[in-house]
C-alpha atoms as a printed R data frame, in Angstrom:
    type eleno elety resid chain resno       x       y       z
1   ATOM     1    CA   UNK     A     1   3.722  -2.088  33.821
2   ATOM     2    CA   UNK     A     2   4.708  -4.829  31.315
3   ATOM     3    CA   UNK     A     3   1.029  -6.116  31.212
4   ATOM     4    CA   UNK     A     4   0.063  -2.455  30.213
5   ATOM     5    CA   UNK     A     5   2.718  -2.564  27.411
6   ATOM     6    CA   UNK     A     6   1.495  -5.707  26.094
7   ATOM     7    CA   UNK     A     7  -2.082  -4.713  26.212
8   ATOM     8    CA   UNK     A     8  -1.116  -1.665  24.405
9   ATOM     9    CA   UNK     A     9   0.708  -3.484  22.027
10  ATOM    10    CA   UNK     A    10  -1.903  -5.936  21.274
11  ATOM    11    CA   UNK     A    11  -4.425  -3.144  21.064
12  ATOM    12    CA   UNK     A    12  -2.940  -1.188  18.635
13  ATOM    13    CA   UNK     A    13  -2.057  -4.385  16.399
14  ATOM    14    CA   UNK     A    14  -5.816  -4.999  16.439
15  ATOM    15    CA   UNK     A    15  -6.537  -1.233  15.602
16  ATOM    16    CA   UNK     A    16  -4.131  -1.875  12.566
17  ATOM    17    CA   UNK     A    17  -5.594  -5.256  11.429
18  ATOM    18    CA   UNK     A    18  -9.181  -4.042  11.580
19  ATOM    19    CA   UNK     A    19  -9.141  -0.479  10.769
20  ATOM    20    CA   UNK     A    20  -9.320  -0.577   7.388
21  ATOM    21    CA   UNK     A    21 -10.551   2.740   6.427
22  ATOM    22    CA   UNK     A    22 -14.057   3.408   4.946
23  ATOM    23    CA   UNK     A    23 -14.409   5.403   1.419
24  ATOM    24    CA   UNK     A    24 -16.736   8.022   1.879
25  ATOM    25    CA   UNK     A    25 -16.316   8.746  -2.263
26  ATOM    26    CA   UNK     A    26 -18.724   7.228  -4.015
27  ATOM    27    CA   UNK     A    27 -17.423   8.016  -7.467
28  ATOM    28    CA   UNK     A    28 -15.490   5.331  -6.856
29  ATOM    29    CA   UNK     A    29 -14.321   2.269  -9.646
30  ATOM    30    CA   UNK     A    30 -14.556  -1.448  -7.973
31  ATOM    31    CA   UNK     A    31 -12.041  -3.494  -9.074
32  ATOM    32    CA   UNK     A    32 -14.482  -6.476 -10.168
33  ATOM    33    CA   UNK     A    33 -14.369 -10.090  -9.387
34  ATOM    34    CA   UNK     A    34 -13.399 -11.922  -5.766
35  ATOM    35    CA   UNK     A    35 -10.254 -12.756  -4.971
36  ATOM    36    CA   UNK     A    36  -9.648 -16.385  -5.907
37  ATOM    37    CA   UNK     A    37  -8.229 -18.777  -3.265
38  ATOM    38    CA   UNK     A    38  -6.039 -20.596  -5.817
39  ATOM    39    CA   UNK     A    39  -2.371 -20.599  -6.462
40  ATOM    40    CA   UNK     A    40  -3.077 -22.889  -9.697
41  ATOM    41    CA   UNK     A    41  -1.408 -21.361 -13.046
42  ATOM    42    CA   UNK     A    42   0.050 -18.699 -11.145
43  ATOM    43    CA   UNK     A    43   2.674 -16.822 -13.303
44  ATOM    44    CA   UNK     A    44   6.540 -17.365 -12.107
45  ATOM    45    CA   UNK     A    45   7.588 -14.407 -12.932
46  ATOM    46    CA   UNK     A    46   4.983 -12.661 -10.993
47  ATOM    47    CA   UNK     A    47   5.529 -14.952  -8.114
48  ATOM    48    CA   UNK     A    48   9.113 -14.504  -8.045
49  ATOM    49    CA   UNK     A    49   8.914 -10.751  -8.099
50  ATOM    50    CA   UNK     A    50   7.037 -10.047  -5.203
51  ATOM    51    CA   UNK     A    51   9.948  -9.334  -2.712
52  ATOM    52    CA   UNK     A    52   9.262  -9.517   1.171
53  ATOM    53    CA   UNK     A    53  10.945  -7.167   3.633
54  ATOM    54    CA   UNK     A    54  10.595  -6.407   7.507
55  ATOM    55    CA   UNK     A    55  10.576  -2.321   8.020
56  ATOM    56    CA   UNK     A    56  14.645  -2.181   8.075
57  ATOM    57    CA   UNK     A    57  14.619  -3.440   4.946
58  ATOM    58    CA   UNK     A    58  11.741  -2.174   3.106
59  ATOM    59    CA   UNK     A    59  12.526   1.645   4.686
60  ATOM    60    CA   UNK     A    60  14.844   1.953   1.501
61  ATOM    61    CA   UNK     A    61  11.764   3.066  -0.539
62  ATOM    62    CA   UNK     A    62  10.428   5.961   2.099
63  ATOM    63    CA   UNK     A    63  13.829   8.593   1.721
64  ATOM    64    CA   UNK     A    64  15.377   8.066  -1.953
65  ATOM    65    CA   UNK     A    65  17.397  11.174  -2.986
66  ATOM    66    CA   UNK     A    66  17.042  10.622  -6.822
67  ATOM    67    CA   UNK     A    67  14.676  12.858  -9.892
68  ATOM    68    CA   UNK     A    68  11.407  10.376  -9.257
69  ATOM    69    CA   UNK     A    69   8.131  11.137  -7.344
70  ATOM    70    CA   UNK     A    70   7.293   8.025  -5.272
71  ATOM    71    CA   UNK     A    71   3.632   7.450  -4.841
72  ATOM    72    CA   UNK     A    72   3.417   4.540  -2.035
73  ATOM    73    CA   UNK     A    73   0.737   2.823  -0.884
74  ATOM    74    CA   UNK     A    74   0.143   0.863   1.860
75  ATOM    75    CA   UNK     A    75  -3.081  -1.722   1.392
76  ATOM    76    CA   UNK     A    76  -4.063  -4.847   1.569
77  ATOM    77    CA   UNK     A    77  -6.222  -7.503  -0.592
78  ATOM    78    CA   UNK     A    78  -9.234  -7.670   2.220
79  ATOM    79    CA   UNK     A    79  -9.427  -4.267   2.281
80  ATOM    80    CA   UNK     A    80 -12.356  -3.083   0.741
81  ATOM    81    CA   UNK     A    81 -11.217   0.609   0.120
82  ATOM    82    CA   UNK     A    82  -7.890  -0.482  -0.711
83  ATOM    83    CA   UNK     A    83  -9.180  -2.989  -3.236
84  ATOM    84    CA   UNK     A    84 -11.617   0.077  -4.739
85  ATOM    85    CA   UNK     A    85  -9.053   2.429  -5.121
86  ATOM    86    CA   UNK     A    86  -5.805   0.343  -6.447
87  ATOM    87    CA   UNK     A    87  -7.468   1.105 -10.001
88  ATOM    88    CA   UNK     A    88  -6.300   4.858  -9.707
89  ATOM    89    CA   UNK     A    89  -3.026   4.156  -8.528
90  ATOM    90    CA   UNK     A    90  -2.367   1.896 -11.494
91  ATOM    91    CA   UNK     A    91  -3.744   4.342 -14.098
92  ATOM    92    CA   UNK     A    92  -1.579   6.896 -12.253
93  ATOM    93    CA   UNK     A    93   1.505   4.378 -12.838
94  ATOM    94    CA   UNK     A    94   0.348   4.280 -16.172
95  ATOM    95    CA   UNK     A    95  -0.276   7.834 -17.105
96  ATOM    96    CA   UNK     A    96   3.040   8.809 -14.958
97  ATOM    97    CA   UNK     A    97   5.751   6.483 -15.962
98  ATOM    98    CA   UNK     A    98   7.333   8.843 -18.310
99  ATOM    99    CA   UNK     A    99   7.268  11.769 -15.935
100 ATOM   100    CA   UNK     A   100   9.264   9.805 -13.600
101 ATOM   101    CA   UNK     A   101   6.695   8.920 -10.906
102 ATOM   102    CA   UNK     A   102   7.061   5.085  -9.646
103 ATOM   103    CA   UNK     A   103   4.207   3.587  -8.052
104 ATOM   104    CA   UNK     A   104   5.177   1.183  -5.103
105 ATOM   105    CA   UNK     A   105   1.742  -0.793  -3.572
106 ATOM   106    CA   UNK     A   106   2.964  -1.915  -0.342
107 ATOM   107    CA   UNK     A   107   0.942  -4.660   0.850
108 ATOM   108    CA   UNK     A   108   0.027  -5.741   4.520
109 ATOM   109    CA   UNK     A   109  -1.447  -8.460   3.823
110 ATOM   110    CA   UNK     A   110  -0.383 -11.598   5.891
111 ATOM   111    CA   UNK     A   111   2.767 -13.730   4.846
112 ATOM   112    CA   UNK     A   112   1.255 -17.073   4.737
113 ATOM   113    CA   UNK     A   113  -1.400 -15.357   2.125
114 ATOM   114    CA   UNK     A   114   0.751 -14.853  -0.902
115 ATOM   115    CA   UNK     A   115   0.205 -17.875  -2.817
116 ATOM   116    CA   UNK     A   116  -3.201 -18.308  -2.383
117 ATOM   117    CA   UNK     A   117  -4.538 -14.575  -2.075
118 ATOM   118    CA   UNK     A   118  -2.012 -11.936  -2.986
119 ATOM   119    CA   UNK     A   119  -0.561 -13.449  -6.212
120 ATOM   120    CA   UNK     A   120  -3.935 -14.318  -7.880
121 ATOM   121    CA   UNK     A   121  -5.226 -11.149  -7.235
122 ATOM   122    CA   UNK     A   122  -2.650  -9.065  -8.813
123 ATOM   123    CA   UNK     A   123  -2.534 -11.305 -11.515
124 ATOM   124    CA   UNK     A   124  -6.460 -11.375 -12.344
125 ATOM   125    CA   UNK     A   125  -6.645  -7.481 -11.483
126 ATOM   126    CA   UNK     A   126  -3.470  -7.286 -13.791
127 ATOM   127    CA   UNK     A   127  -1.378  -5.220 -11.148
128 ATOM   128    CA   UNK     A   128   0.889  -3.786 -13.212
129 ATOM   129    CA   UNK     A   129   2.919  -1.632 -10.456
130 ATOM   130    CA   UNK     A   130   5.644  -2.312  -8.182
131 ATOM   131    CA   UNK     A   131   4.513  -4.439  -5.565
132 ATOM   132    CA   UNK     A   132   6.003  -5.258  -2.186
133 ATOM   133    CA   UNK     A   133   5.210  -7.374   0.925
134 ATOM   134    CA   UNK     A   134   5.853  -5.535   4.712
135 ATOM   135    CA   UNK     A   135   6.032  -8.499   6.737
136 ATOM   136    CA   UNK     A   136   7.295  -6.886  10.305
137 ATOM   137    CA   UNK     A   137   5.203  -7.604  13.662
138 ATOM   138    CA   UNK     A   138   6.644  -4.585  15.241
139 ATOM   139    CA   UNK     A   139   4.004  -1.914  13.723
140 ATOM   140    CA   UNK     A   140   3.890   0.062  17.077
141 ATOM   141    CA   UNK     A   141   7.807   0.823  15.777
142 ATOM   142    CA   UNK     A   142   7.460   1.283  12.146
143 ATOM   143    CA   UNK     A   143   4.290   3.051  11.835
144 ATOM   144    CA   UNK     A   144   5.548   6.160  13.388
145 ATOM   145    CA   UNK     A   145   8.620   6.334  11.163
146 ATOM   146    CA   UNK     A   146   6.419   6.548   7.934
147 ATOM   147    CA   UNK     A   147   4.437   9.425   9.521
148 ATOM   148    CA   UNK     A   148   3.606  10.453  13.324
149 ATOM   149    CA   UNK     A   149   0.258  10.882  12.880
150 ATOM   150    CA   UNK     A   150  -0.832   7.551  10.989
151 ATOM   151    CA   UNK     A   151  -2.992   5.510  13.547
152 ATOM   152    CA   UNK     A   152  -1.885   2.653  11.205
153 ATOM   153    CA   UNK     A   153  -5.439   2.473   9.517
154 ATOM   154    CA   UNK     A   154  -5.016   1.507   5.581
155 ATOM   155    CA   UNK     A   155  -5.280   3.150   2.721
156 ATOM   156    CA   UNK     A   156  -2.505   5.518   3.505
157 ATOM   157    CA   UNK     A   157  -0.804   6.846   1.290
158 ATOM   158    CA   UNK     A   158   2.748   8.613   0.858
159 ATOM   159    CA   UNK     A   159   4.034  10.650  -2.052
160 ATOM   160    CA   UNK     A   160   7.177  12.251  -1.721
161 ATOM   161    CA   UNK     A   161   9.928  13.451  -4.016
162 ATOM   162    CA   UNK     A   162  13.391  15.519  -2.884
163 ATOM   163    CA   UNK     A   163  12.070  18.768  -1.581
164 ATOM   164    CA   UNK     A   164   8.066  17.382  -0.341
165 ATOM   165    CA   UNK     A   165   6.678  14.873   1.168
166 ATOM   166    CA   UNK     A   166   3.019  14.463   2.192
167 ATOM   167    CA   UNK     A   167   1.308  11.746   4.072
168 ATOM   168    CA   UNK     A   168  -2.809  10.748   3.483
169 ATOM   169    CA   UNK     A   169  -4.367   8.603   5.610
170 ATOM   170    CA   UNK     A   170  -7.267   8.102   3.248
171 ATOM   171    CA   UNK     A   171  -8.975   6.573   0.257
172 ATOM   172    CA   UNK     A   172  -8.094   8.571  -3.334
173 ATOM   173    CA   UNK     A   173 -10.682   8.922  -6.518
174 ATOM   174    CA   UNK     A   174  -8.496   8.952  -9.378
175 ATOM   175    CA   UNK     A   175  -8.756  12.810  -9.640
176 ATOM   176    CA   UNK     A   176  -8.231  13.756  -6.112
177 ATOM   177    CA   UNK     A   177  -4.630  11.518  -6.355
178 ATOM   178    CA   UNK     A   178  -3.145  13.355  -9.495
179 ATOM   179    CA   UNK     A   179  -4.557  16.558  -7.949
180 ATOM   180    CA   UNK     A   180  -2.268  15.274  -5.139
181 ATOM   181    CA   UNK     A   181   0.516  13.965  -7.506
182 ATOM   182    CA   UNK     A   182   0.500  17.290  -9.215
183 ATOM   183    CA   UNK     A   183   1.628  18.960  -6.129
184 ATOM   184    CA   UNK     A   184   4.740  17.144  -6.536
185 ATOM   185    CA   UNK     A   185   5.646  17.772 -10.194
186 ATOM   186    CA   UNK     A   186   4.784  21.368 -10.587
């Protein structure tokens, strides 16, 4: 029994690590360039504002009660699709800030990655949205409390205000997210 646990464990971690969704849009904007593998002339302030959490303590962004839309996406930077689509969600931070919609790009990438692969690749892509690291092991627990039917595969994305919520386990074009995001403000 506890050798079938762990297997299943493992197994889904696996499922989460490689499953990185494929786009099947190809309307689609790259975000251009590679990643670089350099921490060198990395802006402090950037650094610094990349805050960590474990699911406990990032779960305080899935159920605010306030006037905003959140718009949260989970990605990561080896994640093609993710990479591709992270364009839309910034233009939507930018075209939405003033309607009260705040952007949160949650990223799965591994801890021990920051310096050398997260940080320089918000900074050359210019990330200008919120940006958070989930660092918890325990996905088998956590992915189930964003949504019961995510198998945990990335992009996913959650948009939710007061009264809706609505889960997508899927890559966006720019216009099919606002068409989403719309749902929310109207």
């Amino acid at each position: 029994m506890k050798l079938s646990i762990k297997y299943s464990v493992v197994s889904v971690f696996f499922v989460f690590l490689l499953s990185c969704k494929k786009s099947d849009n190809k309307s689609e904007k790259a975000v251009t360039g590679s990643i670089e593998n350099t921490s060198e002339n990395v802006d402090d302030n950037l650094r610094n504002s990349i805050e960590s959490f474990n699911f406990e303590g990032f779960s305080k962004y899935l159920n605010k009660e306030d006037n905003k839309t959140y718009v949260i996406n989970f990605w990561a930077t080896w994640c093609k699709p993710c990479v591709a689509e992270l364009p839309f969600f910034e233009e939507i931070n930018k075209n939405y800030k003033e309607k009260n919609v705040e952007v949160i790009l949650v990223s799965l990438d591994f801890p021990k990655k920051i310096e050398k692969s997260l940080i320089p690749f918000l900074e050359k892509n210019k990330i200008k949205s919120k940006v958070v690291l989930l660092d918890d092991p325990k996905q088998n627990d956590w992915i189930p409390k964003i949504d019961n039917e995510w198998s945990g595969a990335i992009p996913a994305t959650l948009i939710y205000n007061r009264e809706q919520r609505e889960f997508y386990e899927k890559s966006f074009t720019y216009d099919e997210l606002e068409k989403q995001l719309n749902k929310f403000l109207n």
